[in-house]
Structure formats: C-alpha cells, structure tokens
matplotlib code that plots the C-alpha trace (Angstrom):
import matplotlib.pyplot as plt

x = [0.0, 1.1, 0.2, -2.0, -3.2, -4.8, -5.0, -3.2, -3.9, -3.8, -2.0, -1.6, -5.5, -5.7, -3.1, -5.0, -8.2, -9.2, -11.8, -11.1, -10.8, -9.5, -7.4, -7.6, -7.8, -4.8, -6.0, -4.6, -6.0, -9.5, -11.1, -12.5, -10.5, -8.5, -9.2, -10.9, -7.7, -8.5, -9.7, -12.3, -14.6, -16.6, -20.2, -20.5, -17.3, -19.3, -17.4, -19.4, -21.0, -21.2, -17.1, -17.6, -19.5, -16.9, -13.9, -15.8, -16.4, -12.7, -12.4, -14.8, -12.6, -9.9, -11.7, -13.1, -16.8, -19.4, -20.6, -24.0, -22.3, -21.1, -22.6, -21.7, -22.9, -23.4, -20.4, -21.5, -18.2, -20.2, -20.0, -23.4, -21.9, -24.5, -24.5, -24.8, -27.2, -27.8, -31.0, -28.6, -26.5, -25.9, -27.1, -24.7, -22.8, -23.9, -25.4, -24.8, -28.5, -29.2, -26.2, -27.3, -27.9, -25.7, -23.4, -19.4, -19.0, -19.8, -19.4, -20.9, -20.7, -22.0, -20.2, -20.9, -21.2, -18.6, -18.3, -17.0, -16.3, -14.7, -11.7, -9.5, -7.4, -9.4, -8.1, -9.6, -9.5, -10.3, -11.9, -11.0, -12.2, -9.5, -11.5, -12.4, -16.1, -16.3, -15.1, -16.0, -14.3, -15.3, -14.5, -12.0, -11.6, -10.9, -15.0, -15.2, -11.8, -12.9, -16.5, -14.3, -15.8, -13.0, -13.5, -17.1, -16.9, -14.8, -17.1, -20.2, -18.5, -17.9, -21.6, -23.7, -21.7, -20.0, -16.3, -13.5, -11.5, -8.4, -9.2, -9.9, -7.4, -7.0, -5.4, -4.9, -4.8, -3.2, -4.3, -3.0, -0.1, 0.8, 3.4, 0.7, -2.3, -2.1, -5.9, -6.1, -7.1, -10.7, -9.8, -7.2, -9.6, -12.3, -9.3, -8.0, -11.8, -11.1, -7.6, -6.5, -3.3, -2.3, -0.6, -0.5, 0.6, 3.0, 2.2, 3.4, 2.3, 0.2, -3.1, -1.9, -1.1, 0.5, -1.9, -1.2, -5.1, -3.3, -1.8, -4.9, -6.9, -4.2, -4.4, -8.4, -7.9, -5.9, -8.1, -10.7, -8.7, -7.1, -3.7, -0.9, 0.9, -2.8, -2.7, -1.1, -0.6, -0.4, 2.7, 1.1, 0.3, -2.7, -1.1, 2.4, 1.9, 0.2, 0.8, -0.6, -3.6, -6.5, -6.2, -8.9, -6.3, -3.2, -6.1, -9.3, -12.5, -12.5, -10.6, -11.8, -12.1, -10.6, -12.6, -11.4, -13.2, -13.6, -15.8, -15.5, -16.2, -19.1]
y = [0.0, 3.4, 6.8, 9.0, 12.4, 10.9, 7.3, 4.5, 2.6, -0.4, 0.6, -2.8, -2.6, 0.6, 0.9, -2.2, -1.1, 2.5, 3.7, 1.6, 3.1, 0.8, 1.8, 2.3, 5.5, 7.6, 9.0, 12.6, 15.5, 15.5, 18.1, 15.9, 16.9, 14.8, 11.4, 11.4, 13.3, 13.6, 12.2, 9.9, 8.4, 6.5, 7.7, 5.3, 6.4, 9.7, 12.5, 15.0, 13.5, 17.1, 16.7, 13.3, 14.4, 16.8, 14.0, 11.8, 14.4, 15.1, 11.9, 11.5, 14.3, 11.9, 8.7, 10.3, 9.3, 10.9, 10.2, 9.4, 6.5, 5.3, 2.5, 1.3, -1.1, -1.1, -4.1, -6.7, -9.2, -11.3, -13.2, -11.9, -10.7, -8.5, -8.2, -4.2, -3.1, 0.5, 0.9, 1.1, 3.8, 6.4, 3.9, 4.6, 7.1, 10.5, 8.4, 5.6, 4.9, 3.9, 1.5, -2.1, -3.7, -7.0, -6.9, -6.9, -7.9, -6.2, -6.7, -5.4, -6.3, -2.7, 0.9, 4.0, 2.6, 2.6, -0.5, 0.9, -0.7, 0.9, -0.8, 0.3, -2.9, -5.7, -6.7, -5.1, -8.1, -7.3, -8.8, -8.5, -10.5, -10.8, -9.0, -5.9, -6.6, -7.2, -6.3, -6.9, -6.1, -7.9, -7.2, -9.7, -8.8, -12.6, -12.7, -12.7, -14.5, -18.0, -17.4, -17.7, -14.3, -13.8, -17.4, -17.1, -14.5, -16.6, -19.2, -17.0, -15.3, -19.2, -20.0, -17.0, -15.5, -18.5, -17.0, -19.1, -19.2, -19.3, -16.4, -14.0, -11.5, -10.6, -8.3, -8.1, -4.4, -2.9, -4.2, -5.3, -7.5, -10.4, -8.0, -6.1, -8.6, -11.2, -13.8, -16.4, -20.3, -19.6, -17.6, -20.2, -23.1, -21.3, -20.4, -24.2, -25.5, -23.2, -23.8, -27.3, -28.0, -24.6, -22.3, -18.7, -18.0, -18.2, -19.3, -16.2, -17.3, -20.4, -19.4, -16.5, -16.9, -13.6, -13.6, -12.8, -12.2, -11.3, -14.5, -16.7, -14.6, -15.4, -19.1, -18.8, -17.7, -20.1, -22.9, -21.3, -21.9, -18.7, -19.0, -17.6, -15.0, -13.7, -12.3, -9.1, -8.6, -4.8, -5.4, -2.2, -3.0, -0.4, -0.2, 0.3, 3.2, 5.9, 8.8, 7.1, 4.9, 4.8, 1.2, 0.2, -2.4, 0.8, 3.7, 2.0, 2.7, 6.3, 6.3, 7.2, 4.9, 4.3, 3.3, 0.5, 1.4, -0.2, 0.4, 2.1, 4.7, 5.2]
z = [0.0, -0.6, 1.2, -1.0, 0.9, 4.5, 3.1, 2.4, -1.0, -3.1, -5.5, -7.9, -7.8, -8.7, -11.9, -12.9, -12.8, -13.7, -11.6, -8.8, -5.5, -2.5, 0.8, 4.0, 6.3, 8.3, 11.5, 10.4, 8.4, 9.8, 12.5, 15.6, 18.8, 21.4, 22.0, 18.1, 16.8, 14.1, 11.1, 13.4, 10.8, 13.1, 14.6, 17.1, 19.7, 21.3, 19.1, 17.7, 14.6, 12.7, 12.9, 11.7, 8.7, 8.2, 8.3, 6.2, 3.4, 3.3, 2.9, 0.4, -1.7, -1.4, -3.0, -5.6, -4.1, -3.2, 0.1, -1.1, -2.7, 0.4, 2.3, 5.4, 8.3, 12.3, 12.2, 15.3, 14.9, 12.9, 9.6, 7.7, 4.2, 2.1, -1.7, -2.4, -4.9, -6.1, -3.7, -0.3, -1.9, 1.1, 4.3, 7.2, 4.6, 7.3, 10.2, 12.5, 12.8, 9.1, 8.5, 7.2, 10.5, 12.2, 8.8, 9.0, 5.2, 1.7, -1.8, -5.2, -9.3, -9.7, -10.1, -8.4, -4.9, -2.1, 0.5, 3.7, 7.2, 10.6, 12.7, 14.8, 15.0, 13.4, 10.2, 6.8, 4.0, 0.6, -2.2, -6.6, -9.1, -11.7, -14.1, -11.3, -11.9, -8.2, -5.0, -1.4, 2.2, 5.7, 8.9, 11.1, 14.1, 16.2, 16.8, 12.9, 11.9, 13.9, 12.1, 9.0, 7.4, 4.8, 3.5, 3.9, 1.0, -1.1, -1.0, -1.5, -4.5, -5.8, -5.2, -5.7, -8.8, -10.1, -9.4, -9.1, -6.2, -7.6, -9.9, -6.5, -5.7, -1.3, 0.3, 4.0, 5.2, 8.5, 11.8, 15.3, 14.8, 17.3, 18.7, 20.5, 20.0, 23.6, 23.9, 25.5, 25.7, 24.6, 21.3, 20.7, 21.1, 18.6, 15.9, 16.4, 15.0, 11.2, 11.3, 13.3, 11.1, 11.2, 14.4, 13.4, 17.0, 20.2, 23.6, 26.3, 29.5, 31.1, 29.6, 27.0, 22.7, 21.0, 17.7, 14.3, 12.8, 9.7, 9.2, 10.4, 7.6, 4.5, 6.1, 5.8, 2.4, 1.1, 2.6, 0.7, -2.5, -3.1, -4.6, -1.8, -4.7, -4.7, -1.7, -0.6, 3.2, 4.7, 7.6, 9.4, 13.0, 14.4, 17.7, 17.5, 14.7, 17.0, 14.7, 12.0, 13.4, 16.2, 18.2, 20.7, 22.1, 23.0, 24.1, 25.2, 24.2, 23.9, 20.4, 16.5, 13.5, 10.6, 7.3, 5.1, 1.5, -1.7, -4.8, -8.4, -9.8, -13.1]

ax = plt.figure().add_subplot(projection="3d")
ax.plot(x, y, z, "-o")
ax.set_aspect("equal")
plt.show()
C-alpha cells in the first residue's frame, strides 16, 4: 500500500483497474479533537457527529466518491456478508442509525457505490475478481476471523456468482499484529476448529497466545482456495503506529475509527 493524501492505497488494484478506488484511512487531516484526533470516521465512539460528517467528506474528496455512494454497516463481529445493490446507496454514509444492521462484510458487481467498514485494530480483508467486476471487504476482528468471514466470501463469491477461487485476488490491510495482540485459551480453542493444522501464534504465559489475525486470515484464504501470490498482506500494526492509526487495544475505548473502502467509480 502506498500513502496518498490521509489514506493509504492499493496501488496494484488501482493501476490495474481505472476507476477503482480501494485503501484504507490515516487518522490525520480530519477536524474531531483529542481522544478522536482527528480524522475519526466513526459515529458510534461519542465524538461530535457534525465533525464526523466533516472528516468523512474530506475523505470522500480523497476517494473520488461521493458520500452518497457510500454505504456502510453497524459491524457486530459477525459473519453476515450482504450483496450491495444501487437501492442502499448512502445507508450509514452520514449516520450511524441507518447502517445495514448486524453486517461486518460487503461486496458489489455494480459501479458507483462505495463498501466501507470501521476498525481500529481488526483486520480489513479485501476482495478483486480478476477481471475488477467485483469487489468486497469484511471485517475480522478474532469474533469474525474464527467465524471464517473472509473465507465465507470466497465461497459466497464461488456460489452466488460462479467465481472461481483461484481467480480472486485478497489483500490483508493494517491491523493489530501479534506483537501487540495477547488472547487467550478460549480464542485459541475457537481459531483451532477453522484452522486445526495450522498455528499462526506463540504461547506467552500459562493461559496467553500472541496472535497474528493477519496471518490466520491469509491461512483462511488459502483454505478457501485462493492462490498464496494472490494475496497481498499490509505489515502495518494499528497499535504500535500511533501517529498514523486509532487502536482500541493501546487507548481504550475512547478512540476514532478508521474506514477501510472499496468500490468504483461510473
């Protein structure tokens, strides 16, 4: 990914496809004060949601989109995955209350519509068809990564619009790395039911695993039959960069959001 204004972007995607707009949000260049500093996307954390208006539309100069392309959901840590049509265009774009209820995955086959999720740690995965006809993103924190939400989309794409696994391109963007990321026997227990060959973590203390989510997804992924040299992998950890990110793991709850996005332009 590469820094373009206040976000960071995939870049391959992009050259490839004109029109495409994909990345992932800096916590910088916005107006919401201290704890939200400042480019808080999210209306959910208690900052003042005319500032978070504001922060989204200078973001929405940055993608190229309109927010009343944008659509965006109240995220629960679930695995519910929606197909976007033209008709939700603008739901949860300039309020919290209209987002597409119990929903922490997107994707569309149509242009002119923005998918776009908050985190502030969880782990952004997104979703290309080889031919950029269509692109998703879910939401992975640990809740959704044992649900298998990332594979759940490849396997929905593979069903629903008969899309070969192999032909999907992912891409992992920044999130809490296992350098800052400590669960413990119950998360492990969960992970170890999607992934029982496979240990994308270290034991630290007598009930405690450092966790790399990143890694458990791109394992996910490839279970789900996407070829490895498909899928790119952001090494951005949410907690250690402070200038550059919001993590609900460092400062608590009273933090912003970041937004991953994903859509094209008409």
């Amino acid at each position: 990914m590469i820094q373009k204004g206040n976000t960071l972007r995939i870049e391959e995607w992009e050259a490839a496809h004109p029109g495409l707009t994909a990345g992932f949000t800096l916590r910088s260049g916005g107006v919401s004060p201290e704890p939200y500093d400042t480019l808080n996307l999210g209306y959910h954390v208690h900052d003042d949601p005319s500032l978070v208006t504001r922060n989204r539309e200078i973001t929405a100069g940055e993608t190229g989109m309109p927010l009343s392309t944008w659509v965006g959901a109240e995220q629960t840590h679930g695995d519910q995955i929606v197909k976007v049509q033209q008709s939700f265009a603008g739901l949860g774009a300039s309020s919290y209350e209209d987002t597409i209820k119990g929903t922490d995955g997107f994707y569309t086959t149509e242009d002119g519509l923005l998918l776009t999720l908050g985190y502030a740690d969880c782990i952004p995965v997104y979703f290309l068809s080889e031919d950029g006809s269509c692109c998703g993103i879910v939401h992975a924190g640990w809740k959704g990564t044992v649900k298998n939400i990332a594979g759940k989309l490849i396997h929905l794409w593979e069903s629903a619009e008969q899309m070969e696994p192999g032909t999907v391109r992912a891409w992992i963007g920044p999130g809490i790395d296992s350098c800052c990321y400590e669960v413990d026997q119950k998360v492990i227990d969960q992970l170890q039911e999607v992934l029982p060959d496979i240990a994308p973590y270290e034991k630290t203390g007598e009930d405690t695993y450092a966790l790399n989510l990143k890694e458990a997804n791109r394992q996910l992924l490839i279970k789900a039959g996407v070829p490895p040299e498909n899928i790119g992998m952001s090494t951005l950890c949410t907690s250690c960069e402070e200038e550059s990110f919001f993590s609900h793991r460092r400062d608590g709850a009273h933090t912003g959001r970041m937004l991953g996005f994903i859509g094209r332009q008409k």
